[in-house]
C-alpha positions as CSV (number, residue, x, y, z in Angstrom):
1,X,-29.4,5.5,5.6
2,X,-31.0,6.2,2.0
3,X,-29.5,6.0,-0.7
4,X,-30.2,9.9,-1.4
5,X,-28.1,10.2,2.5
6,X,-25.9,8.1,0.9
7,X,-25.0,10.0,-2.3
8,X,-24.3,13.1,-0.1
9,X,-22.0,11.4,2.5
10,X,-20.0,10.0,-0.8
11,X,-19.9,13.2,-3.0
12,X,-16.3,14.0,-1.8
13,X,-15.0,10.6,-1.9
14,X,-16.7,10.5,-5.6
15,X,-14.9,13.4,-7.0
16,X,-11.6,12.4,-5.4
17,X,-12.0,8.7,-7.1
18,X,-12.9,10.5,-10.3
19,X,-16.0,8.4,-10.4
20,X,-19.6,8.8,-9.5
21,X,-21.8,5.9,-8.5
22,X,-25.1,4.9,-9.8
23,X,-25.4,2.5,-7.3
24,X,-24.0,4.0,-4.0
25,X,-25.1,0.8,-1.9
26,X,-21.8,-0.9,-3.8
27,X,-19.5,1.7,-2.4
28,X,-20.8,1.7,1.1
29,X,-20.1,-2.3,0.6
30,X,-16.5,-1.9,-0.7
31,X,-16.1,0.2,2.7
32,X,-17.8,-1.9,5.6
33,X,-15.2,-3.8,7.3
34,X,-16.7,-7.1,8.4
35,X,-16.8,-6.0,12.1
36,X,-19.3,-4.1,10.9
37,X,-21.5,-7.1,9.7
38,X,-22.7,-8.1,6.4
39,X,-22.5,-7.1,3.6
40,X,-19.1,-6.7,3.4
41,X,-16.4,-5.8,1.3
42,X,-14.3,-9.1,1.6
43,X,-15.9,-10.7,-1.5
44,X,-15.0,-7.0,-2.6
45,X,-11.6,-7.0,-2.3
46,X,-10.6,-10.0,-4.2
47,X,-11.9,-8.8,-7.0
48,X,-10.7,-5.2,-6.7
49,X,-6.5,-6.9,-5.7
50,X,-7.0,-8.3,-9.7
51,X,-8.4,-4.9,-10.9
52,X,-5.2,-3.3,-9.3
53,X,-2.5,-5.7,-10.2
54,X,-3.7,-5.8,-13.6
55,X,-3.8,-1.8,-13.8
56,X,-0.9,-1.0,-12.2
57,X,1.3,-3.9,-14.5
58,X,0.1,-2.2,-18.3
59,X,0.9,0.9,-16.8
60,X,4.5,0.0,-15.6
61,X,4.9,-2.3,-18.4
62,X,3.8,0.6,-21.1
63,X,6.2,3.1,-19.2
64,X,9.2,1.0,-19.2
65,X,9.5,-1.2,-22.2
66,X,13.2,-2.4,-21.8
67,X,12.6,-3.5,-18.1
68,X,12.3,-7.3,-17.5
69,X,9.6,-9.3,-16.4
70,X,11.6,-9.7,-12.6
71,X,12.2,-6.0,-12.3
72,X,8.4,-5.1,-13.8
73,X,7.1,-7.6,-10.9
74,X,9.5,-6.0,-8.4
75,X,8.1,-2.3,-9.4
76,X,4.4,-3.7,-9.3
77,X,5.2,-5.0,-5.8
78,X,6.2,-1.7,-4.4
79,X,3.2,0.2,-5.7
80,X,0.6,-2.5,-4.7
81,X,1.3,-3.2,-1.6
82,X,-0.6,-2.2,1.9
83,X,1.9,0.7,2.7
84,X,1.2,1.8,-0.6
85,X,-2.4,1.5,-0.9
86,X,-2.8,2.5,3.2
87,X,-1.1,6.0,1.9
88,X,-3.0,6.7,-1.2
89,X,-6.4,5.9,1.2
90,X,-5.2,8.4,3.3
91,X,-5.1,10.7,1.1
92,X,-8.5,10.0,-0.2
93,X,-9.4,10.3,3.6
94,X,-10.8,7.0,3.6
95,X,-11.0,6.1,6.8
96,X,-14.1,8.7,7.3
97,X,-15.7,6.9,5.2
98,X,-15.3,3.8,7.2
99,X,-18.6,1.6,8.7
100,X,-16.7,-0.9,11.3
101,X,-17.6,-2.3,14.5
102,X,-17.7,-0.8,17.6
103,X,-14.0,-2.8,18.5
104,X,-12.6,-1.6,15.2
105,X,-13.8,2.0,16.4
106,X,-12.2,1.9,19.6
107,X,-9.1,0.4,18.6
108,X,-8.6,3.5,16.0
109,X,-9.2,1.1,13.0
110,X,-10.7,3.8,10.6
111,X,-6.4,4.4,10.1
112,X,-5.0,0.6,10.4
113,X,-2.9,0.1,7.4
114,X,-4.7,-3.0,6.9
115,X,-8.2,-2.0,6.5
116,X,-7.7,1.0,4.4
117,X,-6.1,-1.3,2.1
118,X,-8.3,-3.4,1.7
119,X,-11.0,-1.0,1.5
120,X,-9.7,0.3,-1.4
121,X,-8.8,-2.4,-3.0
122,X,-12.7,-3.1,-2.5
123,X,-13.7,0.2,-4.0
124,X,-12.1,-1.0,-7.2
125,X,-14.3,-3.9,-7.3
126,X,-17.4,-1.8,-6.7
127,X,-16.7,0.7,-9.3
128,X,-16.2,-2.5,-12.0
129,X,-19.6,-3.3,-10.5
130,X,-21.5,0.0,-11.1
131,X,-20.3,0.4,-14.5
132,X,-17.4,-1.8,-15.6
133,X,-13.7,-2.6,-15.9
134,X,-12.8,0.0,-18.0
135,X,-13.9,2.6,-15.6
136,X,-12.8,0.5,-12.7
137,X,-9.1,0.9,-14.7
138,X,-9.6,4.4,-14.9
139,X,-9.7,5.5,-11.1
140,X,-6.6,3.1,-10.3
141,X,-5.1,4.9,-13.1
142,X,-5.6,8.1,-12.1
143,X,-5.0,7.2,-8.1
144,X,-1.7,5.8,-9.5
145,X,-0.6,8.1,-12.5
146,X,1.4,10.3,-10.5
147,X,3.6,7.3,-8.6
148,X,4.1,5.2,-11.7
149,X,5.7,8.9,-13.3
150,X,8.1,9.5,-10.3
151,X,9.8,6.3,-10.8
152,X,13.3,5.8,-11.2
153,X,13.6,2.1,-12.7
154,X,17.5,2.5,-11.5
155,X,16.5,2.8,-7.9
156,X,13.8,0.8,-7.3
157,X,13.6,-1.7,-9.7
158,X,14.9,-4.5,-7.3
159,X,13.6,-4.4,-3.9
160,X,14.4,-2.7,-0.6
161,X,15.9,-5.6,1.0
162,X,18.2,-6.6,-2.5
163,X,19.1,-2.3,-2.6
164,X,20.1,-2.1,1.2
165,X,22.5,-5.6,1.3
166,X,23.8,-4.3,-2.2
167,X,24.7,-1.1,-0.7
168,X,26.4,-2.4,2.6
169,X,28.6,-5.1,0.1
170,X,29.6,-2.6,-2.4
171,X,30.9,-0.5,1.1
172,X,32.7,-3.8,2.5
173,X,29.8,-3.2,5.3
174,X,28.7,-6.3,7.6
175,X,24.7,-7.5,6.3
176,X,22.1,-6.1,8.4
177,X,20.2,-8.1,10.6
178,X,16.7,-8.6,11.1
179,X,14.6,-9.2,14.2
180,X,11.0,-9.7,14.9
181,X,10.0,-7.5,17.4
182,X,6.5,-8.2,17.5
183,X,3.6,-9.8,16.1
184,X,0.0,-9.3,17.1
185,X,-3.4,-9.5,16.0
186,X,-5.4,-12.8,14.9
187,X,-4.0,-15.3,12.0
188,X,-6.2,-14.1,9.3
189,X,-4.9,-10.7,10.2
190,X,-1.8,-10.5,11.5
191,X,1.1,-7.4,12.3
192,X,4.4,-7.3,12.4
193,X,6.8,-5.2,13.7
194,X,10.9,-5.8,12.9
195,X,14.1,-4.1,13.3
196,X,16.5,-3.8,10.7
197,X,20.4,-3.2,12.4
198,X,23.2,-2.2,10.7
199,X,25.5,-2.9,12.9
200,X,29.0,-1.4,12.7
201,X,26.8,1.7,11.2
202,X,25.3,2.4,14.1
203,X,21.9,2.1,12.7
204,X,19.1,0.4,13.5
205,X,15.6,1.3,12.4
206,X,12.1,-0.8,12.4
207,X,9.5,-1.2,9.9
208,X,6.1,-3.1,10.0
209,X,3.6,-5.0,7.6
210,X,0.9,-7.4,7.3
211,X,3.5,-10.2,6.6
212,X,7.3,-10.5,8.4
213,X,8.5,-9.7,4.9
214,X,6.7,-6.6,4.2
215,X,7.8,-5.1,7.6
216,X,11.3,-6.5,6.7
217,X,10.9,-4.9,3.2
218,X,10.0,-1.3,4.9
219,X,12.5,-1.4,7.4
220,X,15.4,-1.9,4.9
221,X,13.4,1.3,2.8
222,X,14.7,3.2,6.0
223,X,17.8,2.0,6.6
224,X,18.8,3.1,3.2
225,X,17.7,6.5,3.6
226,X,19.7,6.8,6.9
227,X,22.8,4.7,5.2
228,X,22.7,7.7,2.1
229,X,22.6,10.3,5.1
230,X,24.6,9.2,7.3
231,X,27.3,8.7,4.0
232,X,26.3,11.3,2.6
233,X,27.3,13.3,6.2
234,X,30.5,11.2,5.6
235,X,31.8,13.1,2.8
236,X,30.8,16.5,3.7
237,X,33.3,16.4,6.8
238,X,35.9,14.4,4.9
């Protein structure tokens, strides 16, 4: 493909980024999965996880000055991780963009979690490349702007996991329990799937991650939301 065929198959992605490349060959490298062969955007992505942690912590730590260092780190972790980042690619409709391996293809890899991640994650790197941090700052802040403004530092400031058993304690509720379910994929790559039960409530939900504790972390995320319903049901018929 030339780079002219490049430029047109980017366009869309380019204007949702906020950011048009110079050098298109770096953004077709922050999205070729290595299934795809080489270059690819694994050298990418380390650089482009620094851009994004650094970004996203002035941001939070600019918004909320009294917050502490623990709760600012909390905050960072729920906007940074791979759910997060898999659902703002998504909405960039990343995965069209994708250049993976015929596997990858099969196995529906253009929308694995995962690998929209860390593509995007990779397309910070690549902008810092064509031009420079600043700019590279710029398109995380403007992919982020929105989330880091929604925030209610009294909710989420501790994470899912903390919220949920704090919840169930403060109720006299038994702590939920958590269960691996599955775990598939290769080591450098792994996926989890876990339940989250709740017991006496009735409840049990499942979440999944890249890691036992971000699937953990999700599936406590939607136990409280059915814990508030089903309470929230509670009073309405009391």
């Amino acid at each position: 493909m030339s780079v002219s065929q490049t430029e047109v198959k980017f366009g869309r992605l380019s204007a949702a980024l906020g950011y048009r490349f110079s050098r298109p060959e770096l953004l077709r490298q922050a999205l070729t999965h290595r299934s795809y062969g080489t270059p690819n955007n694994e050298r990418f992505e380390f650089v482009g996880d620094s851009i994004l942690n650094y970004t996203v912590a002035r941001m939070l730590f600019d918004r909320f000055p009294r917050l502490s260092e623990g709760e600012l780190s909390r905050l960072r972790a729920n906007l940074v991780n791979q759910s997060a980042l898999a659902e703002i690619a998504q909405g960039l409709g990343l995965g069209d963009y994708l250049y993976l391996g015929e596997g990858e293809l099969k196995s529906g890899g253009f929308n694995r979690p995962s690998i929209l991640a860390d593509a995007l994650e990779a397309t910070f790197a690549a902008v810092s490349f064509d031009a420079d941090f600043a700019a590279a700052e710029s398109v995380v802040r403007r992919l982020y702007e929105a989330r880091v403004a929604a925030i209610d530092p009294t909710k989420h400031a501790k994470d899912a996991k903390t919220r949920l058993q704090e919840a169930l304690q403060a109720r006299k509720l038994a702590l939920p329990k958590y269960r691996i379910l599955s775990q598939s994929g290769e080591a450098h790559e792994q996926w989890f799937k876990v339940e989250c039960d709740l017991g006496e409530l009735a409840v049990i939900v499942t979440g999944e991650g890249s890691s036992r504790r971000a699937a953990e972390q999700q599936s406590a995320e939607t136990a409280l939301a059915h814990l508030e319903r089903k309470l929230s049901s509670g009073k309405k018929h009391a």
